[in-house]
Backbone bond lengths (Angstrom), bond angles and torsions (degrees), N, CA, C in turn:
res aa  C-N    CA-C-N  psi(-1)  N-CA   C-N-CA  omega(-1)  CA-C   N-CA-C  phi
1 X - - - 1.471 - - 1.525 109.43 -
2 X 1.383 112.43 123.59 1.885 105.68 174.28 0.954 99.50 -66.86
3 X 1.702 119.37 174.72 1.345 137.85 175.63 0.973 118.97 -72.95
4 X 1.827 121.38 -40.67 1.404 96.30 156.39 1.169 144.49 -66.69
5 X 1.601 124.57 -9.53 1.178 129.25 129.76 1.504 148.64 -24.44
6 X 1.267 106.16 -61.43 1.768 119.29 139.68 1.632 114.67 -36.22
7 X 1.512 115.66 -62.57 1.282 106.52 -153.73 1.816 101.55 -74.42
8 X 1.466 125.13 -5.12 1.116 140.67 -160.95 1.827 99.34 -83.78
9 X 1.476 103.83 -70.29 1.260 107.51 148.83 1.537 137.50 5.97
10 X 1.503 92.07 -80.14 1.328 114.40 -151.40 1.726 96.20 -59.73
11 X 1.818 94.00 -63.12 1.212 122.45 155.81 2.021 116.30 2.83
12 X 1.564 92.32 -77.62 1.152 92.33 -175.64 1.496 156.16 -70.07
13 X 1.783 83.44 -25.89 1.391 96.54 170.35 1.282 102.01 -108.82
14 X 1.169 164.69 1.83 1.158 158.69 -178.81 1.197 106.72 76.58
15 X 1.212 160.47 26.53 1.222 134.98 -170.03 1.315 132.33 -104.07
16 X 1.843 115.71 -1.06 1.372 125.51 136.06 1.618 84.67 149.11
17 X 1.105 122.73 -143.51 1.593 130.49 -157.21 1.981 121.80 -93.44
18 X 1.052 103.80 159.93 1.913 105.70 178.25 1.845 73.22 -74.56
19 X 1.676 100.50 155.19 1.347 119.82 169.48 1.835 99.19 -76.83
20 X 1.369 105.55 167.11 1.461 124.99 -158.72 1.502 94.52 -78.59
21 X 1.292 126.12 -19.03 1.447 111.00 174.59 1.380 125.34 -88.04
22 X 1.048 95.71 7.83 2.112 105.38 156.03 1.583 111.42 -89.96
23 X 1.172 113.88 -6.15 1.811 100.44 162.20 1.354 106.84 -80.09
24 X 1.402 117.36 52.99 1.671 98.50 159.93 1.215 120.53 -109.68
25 X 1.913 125.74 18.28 0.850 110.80 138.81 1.525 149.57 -79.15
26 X 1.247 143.10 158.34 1.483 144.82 -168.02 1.838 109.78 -38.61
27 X 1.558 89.94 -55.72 1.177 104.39 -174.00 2.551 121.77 -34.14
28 X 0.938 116.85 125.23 1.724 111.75 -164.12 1.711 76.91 -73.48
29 X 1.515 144.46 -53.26 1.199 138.13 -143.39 1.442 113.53 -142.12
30 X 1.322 131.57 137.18 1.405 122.22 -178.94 1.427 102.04 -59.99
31 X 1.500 106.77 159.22 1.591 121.50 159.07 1.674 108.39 -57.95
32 X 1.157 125.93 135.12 1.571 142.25 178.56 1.297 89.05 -49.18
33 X 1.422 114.26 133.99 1.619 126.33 153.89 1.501 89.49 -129.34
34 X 1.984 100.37 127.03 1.590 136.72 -173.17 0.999 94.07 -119.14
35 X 1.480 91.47 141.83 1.728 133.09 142.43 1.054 143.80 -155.90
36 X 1.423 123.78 156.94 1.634 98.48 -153.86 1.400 143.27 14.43
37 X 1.150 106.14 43.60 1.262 122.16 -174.56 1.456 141.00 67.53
38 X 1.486 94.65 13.10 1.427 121.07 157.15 1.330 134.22 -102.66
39 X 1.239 118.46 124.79 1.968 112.22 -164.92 1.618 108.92 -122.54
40 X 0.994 100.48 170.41 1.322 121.12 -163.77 1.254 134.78 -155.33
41 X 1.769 127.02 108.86 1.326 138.62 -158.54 1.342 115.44 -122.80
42 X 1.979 145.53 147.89 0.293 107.14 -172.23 1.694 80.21 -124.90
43 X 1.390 118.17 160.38 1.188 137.42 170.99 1.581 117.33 -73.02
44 X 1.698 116.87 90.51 1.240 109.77 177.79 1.741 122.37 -97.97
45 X 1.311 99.07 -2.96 1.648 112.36 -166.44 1.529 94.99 -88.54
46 X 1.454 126.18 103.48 1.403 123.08 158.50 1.327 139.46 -35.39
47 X 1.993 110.27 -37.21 1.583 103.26 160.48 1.164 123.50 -80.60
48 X 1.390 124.87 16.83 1.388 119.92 177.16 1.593 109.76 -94.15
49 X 1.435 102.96 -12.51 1.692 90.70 -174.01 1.373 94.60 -98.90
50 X 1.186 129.57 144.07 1.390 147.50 177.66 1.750 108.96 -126.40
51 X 1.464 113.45 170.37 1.598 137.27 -168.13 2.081 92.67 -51.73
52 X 1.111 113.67 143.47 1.142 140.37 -15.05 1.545 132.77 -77.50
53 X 1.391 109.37 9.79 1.595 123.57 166.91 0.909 146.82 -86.12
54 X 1.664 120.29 -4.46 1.811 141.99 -165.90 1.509 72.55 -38.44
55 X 1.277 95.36 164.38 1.691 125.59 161.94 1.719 101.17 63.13
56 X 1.157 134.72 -1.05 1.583 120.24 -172.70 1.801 88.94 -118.23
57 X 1.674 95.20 166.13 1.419 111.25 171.99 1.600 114.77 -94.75
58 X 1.317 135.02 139.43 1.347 114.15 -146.55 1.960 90.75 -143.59
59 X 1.418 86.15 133.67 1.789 100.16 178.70 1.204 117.47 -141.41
60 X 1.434 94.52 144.62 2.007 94.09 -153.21 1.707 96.60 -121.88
61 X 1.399 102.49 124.21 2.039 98.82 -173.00 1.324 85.55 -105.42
62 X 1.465 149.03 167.03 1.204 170.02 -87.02 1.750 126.00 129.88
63 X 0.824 133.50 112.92 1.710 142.43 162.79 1.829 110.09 -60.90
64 X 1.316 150.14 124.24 1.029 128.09 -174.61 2.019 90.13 -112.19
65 X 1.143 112.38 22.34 1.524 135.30 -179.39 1.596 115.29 -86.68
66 X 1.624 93.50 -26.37 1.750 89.39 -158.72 1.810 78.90 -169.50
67 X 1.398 91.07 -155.92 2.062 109.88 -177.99 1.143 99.47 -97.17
68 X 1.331 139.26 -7.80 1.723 106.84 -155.22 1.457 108.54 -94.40
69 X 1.201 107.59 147.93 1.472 126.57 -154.05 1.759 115.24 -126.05
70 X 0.703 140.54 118.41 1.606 130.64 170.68 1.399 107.65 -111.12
71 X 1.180 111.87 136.61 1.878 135.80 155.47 1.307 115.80 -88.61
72 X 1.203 125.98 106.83 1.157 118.69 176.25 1.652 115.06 -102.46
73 X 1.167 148.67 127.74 1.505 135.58 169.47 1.360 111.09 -141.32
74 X 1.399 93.36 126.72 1.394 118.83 -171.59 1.335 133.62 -120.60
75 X 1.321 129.42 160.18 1.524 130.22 -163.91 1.370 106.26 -114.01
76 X 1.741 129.97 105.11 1.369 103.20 -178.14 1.799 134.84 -58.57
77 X 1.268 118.63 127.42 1.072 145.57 172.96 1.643 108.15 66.08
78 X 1.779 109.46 43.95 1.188 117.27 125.46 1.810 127.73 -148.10
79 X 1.410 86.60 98.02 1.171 116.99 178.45 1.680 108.03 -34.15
80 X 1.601 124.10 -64.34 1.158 113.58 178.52 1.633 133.31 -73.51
81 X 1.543 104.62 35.90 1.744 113.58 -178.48 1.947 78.84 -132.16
82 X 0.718 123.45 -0.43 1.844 122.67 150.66 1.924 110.87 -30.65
83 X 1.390 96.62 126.48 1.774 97.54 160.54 1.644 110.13 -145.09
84 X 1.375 96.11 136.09 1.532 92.44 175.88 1.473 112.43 -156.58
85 X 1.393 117.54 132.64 1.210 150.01 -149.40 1.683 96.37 -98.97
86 X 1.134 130.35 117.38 1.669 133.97 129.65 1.277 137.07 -79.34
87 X 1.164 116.33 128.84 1.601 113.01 179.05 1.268 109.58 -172.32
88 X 0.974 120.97 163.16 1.961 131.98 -158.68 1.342 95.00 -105.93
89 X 1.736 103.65 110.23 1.631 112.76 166.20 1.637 126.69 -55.94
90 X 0.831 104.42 -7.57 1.934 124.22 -151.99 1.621 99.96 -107.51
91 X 1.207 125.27 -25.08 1.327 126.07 -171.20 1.559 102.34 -153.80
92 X 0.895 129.28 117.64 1.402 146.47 -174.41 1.568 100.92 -84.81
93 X 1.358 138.21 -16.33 1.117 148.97 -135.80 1.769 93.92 -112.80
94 X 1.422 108.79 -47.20 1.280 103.20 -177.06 1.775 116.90 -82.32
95 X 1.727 98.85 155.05 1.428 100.29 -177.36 1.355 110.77 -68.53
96 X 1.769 93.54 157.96 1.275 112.11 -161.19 1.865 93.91 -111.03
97 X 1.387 108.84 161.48 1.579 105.81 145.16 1.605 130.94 -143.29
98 X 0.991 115.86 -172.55 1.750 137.03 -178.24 1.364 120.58 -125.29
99 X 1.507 111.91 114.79 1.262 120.41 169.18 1.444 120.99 -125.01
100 X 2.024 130.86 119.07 0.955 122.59 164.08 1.905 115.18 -83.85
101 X 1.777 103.22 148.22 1.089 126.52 129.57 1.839 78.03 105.05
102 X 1.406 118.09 21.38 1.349 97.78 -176.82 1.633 101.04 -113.83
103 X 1.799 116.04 -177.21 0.675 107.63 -159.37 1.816 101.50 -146.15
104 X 1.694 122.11 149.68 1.350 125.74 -176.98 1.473 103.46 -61.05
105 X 1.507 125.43 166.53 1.459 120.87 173.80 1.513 108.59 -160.33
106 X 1.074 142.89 150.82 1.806 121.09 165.84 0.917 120.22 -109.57
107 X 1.231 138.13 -166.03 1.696 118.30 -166.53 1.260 111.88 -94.03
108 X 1.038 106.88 -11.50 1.873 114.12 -171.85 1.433 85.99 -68.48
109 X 1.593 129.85 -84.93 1.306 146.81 160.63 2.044 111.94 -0.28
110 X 1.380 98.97 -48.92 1.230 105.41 177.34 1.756 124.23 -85.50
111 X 1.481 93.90 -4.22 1.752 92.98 170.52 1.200 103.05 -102.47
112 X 1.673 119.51 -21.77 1.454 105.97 -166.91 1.538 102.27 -80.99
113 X 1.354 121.29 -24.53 1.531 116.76 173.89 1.217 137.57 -56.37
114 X 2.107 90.06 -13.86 1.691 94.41 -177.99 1.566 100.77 -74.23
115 X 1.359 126.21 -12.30 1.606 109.45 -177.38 1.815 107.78 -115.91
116 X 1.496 106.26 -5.98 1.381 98.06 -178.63 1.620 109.10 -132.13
117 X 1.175 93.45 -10.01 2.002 89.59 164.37 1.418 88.27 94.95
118 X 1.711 96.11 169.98 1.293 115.96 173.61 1.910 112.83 -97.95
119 X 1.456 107.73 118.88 2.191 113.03 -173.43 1.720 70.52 -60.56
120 X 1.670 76.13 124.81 1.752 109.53 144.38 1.209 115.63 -125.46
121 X 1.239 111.52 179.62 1.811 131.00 -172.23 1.545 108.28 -30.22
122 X 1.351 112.85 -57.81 1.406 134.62 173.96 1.349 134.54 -95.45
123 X 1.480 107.06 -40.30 1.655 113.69 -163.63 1.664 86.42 -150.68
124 X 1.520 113.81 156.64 1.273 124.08 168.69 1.874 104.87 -78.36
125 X 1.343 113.57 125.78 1.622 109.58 176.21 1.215 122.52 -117.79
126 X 1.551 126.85 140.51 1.237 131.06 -134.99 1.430 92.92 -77.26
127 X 1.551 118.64 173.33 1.381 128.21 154.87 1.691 117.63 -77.90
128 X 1.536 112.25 127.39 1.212 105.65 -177.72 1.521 138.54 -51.27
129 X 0.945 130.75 153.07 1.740 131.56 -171.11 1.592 117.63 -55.92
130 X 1.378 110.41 90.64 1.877 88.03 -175.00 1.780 101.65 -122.05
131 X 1.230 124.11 175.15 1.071 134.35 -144.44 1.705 103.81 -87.22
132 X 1.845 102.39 -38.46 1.245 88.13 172.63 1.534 84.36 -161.15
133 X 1.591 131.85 115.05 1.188 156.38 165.01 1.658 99.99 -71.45
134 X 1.286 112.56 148.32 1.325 129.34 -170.73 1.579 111.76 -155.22
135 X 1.450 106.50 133.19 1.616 102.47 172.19 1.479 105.42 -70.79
136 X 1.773 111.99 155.02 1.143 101.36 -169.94 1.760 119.23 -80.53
137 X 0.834 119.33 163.01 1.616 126.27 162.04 1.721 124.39 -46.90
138 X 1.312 121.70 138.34 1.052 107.66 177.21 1.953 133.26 -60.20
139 X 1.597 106.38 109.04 1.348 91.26 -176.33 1.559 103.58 114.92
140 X 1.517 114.14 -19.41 1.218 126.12 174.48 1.816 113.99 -68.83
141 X 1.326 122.58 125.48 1.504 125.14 173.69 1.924 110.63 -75.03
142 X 0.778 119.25 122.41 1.324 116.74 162.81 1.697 129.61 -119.93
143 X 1.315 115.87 132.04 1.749 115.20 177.40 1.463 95.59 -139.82
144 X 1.294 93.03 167.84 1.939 102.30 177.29 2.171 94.82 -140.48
145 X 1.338 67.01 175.40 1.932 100.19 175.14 0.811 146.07 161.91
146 X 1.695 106.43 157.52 1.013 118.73 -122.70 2.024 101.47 -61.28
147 X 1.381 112.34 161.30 1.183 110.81 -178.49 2.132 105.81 -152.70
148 X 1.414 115.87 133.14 1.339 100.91 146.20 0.862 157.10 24.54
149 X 1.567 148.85 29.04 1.563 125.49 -157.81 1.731 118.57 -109.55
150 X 1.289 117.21 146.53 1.345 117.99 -179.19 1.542 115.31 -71.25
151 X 1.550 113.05 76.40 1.630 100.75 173.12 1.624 75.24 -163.03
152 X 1.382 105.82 142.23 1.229 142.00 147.20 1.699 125.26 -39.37
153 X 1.428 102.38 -54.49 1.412 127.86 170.53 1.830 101.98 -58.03
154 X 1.340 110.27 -84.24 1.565 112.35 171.47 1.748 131.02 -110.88
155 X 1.585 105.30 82.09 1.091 137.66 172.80 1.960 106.57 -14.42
156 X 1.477 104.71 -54.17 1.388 91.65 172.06 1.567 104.72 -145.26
157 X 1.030 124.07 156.58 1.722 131.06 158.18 0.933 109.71 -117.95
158 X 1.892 116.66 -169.31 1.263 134.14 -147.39 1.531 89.83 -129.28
159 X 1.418 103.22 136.60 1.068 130.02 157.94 1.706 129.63 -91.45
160 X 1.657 140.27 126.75 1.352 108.30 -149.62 1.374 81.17 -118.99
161 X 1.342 114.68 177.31 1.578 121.56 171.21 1.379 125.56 -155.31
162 X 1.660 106.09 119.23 1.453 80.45 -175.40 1.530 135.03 -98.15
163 X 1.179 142.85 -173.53 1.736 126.39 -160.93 1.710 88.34 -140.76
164 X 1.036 137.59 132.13 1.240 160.14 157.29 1.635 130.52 -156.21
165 X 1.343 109.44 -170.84 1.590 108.67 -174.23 1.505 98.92 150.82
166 X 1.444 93.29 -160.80 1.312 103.94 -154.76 1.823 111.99 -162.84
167 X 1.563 155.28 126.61 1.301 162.06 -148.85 1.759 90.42 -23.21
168 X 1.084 134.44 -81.88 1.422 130.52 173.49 1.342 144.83 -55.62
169 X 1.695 105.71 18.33 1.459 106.39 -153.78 1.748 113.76 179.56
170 X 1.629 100.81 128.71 1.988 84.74 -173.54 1.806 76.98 -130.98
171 X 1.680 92.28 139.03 1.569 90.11 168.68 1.386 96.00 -147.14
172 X 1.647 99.89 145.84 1.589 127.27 174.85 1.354 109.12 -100.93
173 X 1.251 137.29 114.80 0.961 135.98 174.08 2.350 114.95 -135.05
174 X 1.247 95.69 145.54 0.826 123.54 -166.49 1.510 119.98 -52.08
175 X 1.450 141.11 125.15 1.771 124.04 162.19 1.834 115.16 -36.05
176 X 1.214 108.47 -42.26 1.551 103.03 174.38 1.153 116.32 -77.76
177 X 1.498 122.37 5.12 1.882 121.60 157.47 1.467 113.48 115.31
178 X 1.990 93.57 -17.07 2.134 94.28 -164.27 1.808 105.58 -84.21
179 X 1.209 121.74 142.54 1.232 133.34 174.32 1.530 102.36 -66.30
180 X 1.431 110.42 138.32 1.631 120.76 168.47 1.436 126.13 -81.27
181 X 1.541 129.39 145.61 1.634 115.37 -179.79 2.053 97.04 -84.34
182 X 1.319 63.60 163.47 1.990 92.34 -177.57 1.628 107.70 -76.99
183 X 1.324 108.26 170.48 1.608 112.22 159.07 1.286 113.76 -65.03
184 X 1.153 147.12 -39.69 1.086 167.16 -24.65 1.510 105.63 -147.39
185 X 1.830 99.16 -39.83 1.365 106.17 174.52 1.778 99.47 -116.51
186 X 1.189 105.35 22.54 1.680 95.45 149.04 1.839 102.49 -132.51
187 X 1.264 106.76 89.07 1.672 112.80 -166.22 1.650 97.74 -76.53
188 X 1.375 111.44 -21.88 1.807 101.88 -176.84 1.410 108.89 -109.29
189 X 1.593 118.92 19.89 1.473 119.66 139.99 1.498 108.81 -82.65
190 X 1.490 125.80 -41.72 1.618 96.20 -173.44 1.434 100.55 -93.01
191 X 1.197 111.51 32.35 1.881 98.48 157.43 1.275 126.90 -104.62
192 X 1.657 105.55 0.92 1.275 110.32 164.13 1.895 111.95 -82.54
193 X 0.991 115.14 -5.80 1.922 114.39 152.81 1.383 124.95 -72.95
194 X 1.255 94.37 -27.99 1.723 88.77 179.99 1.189 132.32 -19.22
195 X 1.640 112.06 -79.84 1.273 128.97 172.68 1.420 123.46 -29.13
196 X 1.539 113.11 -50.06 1.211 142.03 179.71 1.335 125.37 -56.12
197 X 1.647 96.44 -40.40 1.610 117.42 -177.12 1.601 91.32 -81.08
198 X 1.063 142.14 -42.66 1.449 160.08 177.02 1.288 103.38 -46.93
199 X 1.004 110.80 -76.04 1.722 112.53 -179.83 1.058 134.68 -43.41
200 X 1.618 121.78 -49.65 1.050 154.29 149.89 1.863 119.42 -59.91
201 X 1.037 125.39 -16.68 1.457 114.80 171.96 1.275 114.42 -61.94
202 X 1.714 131.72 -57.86 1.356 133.83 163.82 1.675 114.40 -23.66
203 X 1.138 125.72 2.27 1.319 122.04 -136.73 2.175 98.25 -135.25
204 X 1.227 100.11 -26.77 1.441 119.61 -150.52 1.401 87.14 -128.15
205 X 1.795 115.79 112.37 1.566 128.46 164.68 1.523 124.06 -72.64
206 X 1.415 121.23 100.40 1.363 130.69 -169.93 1.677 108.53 -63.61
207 X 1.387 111.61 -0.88 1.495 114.67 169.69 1.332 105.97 -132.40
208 X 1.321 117.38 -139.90 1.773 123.94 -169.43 1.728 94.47 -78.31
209 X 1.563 98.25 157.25 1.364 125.27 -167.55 1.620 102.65 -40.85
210 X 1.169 152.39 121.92 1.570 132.09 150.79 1.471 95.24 -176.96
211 X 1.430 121.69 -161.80 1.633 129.89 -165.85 1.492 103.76 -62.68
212 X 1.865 99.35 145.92 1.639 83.66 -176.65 1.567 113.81 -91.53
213 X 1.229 120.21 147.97 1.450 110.68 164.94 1.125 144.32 -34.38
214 X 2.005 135.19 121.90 0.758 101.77 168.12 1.591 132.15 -84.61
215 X 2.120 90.56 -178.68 1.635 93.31 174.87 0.999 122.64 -64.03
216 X 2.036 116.04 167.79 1.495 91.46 165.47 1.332 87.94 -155.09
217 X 1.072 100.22 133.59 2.206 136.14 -175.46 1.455 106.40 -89.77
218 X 1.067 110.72 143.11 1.523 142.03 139.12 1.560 152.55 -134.09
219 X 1.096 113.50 137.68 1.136 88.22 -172.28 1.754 154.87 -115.29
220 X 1.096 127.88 165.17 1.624 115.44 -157.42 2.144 107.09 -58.87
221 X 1.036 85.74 137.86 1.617 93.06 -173.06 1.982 96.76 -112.94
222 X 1.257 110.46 -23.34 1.796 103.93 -161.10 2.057 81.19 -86.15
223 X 1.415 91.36 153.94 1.275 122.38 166.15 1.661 106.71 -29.87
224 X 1.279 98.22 -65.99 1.763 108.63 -164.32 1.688 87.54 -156.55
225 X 1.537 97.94 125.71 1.406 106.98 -179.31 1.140 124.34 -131.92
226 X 1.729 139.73 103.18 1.347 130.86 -108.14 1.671 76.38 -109.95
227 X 1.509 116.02 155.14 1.104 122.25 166.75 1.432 117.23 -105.90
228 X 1.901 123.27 158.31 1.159 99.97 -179.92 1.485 104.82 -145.89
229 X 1.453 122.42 175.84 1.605 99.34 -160.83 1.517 100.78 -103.71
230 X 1.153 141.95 24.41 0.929 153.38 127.44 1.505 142.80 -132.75
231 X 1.247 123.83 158.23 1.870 114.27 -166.55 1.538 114.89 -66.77
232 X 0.895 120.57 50.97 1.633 141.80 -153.14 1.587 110.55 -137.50
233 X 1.163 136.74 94.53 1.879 139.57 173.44 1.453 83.63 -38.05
234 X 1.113 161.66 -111.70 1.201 165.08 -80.12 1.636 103.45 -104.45
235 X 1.120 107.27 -18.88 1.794 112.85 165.23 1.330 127.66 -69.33
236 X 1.345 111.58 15.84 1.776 110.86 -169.17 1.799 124.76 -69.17
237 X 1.560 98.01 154.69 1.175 87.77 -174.17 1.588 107.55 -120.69
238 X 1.146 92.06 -165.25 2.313 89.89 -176.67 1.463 99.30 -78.15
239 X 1.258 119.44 -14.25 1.367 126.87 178.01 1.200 159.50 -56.93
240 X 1.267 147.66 96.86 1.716 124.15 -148.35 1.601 94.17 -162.08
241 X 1.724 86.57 154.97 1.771 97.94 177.20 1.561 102.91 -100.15
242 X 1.631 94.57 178.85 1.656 86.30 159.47 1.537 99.97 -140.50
243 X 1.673 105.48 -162.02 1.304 100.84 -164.80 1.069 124.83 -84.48
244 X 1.405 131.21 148.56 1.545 119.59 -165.01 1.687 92.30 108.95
245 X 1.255 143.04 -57.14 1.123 140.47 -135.79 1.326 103.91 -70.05
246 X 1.571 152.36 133.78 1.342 155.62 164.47 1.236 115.48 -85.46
247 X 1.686 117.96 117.47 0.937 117.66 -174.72 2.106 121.07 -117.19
248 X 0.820 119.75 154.58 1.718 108.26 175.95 1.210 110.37 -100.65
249 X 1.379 108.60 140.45 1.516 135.04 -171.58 1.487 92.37 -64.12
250 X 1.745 144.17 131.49 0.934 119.70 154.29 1.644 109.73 -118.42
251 X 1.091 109.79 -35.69 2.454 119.91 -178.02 1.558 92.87 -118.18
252 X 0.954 135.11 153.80 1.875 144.44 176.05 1.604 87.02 -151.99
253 X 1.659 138.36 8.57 1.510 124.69 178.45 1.605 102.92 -74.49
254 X 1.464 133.35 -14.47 1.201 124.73 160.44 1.741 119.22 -91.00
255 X 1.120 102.25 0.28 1.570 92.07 -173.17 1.858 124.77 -71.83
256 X 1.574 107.89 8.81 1.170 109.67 158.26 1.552 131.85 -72.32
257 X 1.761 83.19 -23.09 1.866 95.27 177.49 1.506 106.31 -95.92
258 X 1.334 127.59 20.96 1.069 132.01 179.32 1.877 145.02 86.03
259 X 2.231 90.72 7.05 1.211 138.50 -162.52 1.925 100.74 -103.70
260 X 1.641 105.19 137.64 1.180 104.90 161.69 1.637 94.16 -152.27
261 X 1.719 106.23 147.27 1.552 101.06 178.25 1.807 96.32 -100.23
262 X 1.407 95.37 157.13 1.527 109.18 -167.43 1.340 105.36 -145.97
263 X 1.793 103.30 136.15 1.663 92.95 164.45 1.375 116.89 -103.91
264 X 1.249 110.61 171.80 1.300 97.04 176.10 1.565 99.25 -136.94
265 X 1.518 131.52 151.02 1.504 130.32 166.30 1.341 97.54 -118.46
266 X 1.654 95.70 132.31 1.368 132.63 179.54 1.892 107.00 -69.10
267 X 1.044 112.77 154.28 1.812 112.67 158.52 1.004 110.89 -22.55
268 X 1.429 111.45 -65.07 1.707 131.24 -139.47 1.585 93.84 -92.19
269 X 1.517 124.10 9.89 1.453 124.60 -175.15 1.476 129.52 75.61
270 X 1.325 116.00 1.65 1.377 136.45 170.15 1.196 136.06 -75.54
271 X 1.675 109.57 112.06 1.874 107.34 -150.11 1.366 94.93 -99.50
272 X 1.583 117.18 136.00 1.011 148.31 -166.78 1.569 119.50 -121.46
273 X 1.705 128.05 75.17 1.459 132.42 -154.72 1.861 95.21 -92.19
274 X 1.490 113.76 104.79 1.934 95.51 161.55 1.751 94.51 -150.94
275 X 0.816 112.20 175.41 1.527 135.26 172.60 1.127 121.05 -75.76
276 X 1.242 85.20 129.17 1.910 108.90 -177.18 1.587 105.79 -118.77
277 X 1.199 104.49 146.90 1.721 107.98 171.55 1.632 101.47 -89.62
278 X 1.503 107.80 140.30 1.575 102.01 -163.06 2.023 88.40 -97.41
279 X 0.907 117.73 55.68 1.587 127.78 138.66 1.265 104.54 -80.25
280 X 0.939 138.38 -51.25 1.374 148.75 -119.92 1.886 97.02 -126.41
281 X 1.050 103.07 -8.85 1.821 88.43 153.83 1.740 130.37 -129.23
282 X 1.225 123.07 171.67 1.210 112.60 -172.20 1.914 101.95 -74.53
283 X 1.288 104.54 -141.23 1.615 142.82 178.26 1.148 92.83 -69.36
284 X 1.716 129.12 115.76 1.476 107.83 136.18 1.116 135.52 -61.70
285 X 1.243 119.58 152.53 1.708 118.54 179.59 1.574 97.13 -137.35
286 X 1.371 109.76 151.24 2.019 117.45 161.81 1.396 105.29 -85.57
């Protein structure tokens, strides 16, 4: 079976990732397989996945509509040790969230479940009861999980959800209609993605399906150049580069106010994303 074959698969029924011994081709990431304006890659290069996923197989679906982004990483054939992260590539600003034990799906996948359920471990299990289910929107991300249900017959179903938004805004909201809370007030749970989101951005086309962009660095010219965690003087942190240091371009949407966000990797390999005032760097270059 080719890989895009695999990734077709996976795709369809939802049932989480090809096992890690299909990355033996060269390739770090599958070629994007689109639709409706949602794409989908799968992560075959082992140093690309970093904490909080070592040891899982990891697939990233994307909107090419808007930012919203999903991480999915998974354990083969246990679905409920699943974690996957939402958050808007495009704006760093908006809340992010965390969901265990759920799983990616596409819409095709998600109509056929209304009459044949979602294959589980044992038995295919229905989608849960909601008031008014909807195919998704174009560009819209959707996953479900697993949840509870009161029947004897099917112990638990699937809950689906869909992920959309818009330049100011990513919202998850529910088949029964209710909007989900953000990370928002646990800010040092989604900073354990960072890295992850980091690694993987080079990887994920912020427009229509094709090669991803490259980075592009510059570098610090001021003496000591304090970083801060937001484009704000009053946001400072204990933090600062010095000169010589090379940094990657990552947001320039503030750099009219005199703001650019930057990462930086440490010795020890540790990515470090805050704000710099772009006084304080040279020329970008790719």
């Amino acid at each position: 079976m080719s890989r895009a074959s695999r990734l077709r698969l996976v795709l369809a029924v939802g049932v989480g990732l090809v096992c890690a011994c299909a990355a033996v081709a060269d390739d770090a990431v599958s070629a994007p397989e689109c639709s409706a304006k949602v794409c989908a890659i799968n992560v075959y290069a082992k140093n690309l996945v970093t904490e909080p996923c070592v040891g899982y197989s990891v697939l990233v679906v994307y909107s090419t509509a808007n930012g919203a982004t999903l991480i999915q990483c998974s354990k083969f054939q246990e679905p409920e040790a699943n974690r996957l992260f939402v958050y808007d590539r495009l704006n760093r600003e908006v809340k992010s969230f965390e969901f265990d034990a759920g799983r990616s799906i596409t819409a095709e996948a998600l109509a056929t479940a209304e009459t044949e359920g979602i294959p589980d471990k044992f038995a295919s299990r229905p989608l849960c009861a909601a008031k008014h289910r909807e195919a998704p929107h174009e560009g819209e991300l959707v996953f479900i999980e697993k949840r509870p249900n009161n029947s004897e017959d099917n112990p638990y179903c699937y809950r689906a959800y869909y992920v959309g938004g818009d330049a100011n805004s990513l919202r998850v909201r529910s088949d029964e209609g209710s909007e989900l809370s953000s990370l928002r007030a646990r800010e040092t749970k989604a900073q354990e993605w960072t890295k992850l989101k980091a690694t993987l951005a080079r990887y994920i086309d912020a427009g229509q399906a094709g090669p991803a962009k490259q980075a592009r660095t510059a570098p610090v010219i001021a003496d000591k150049a304090a970083l801060f965690r937001s484009p704000d003087a009053a946001a400072t942190s204990q933090m600062y580069l010095v000169k010589g240091d090379r940094v990657e371009i990552v947001d320039e949407s503030k750099s009219a106010s005199g703001w650019v966000l930057v990462r930086y990797v440490t010795k020890s390999g540790k990515n470090i994303e805050r704000w710099i005032q772009m006084r304080d760097l040279g020329t970008a270059e790719n």
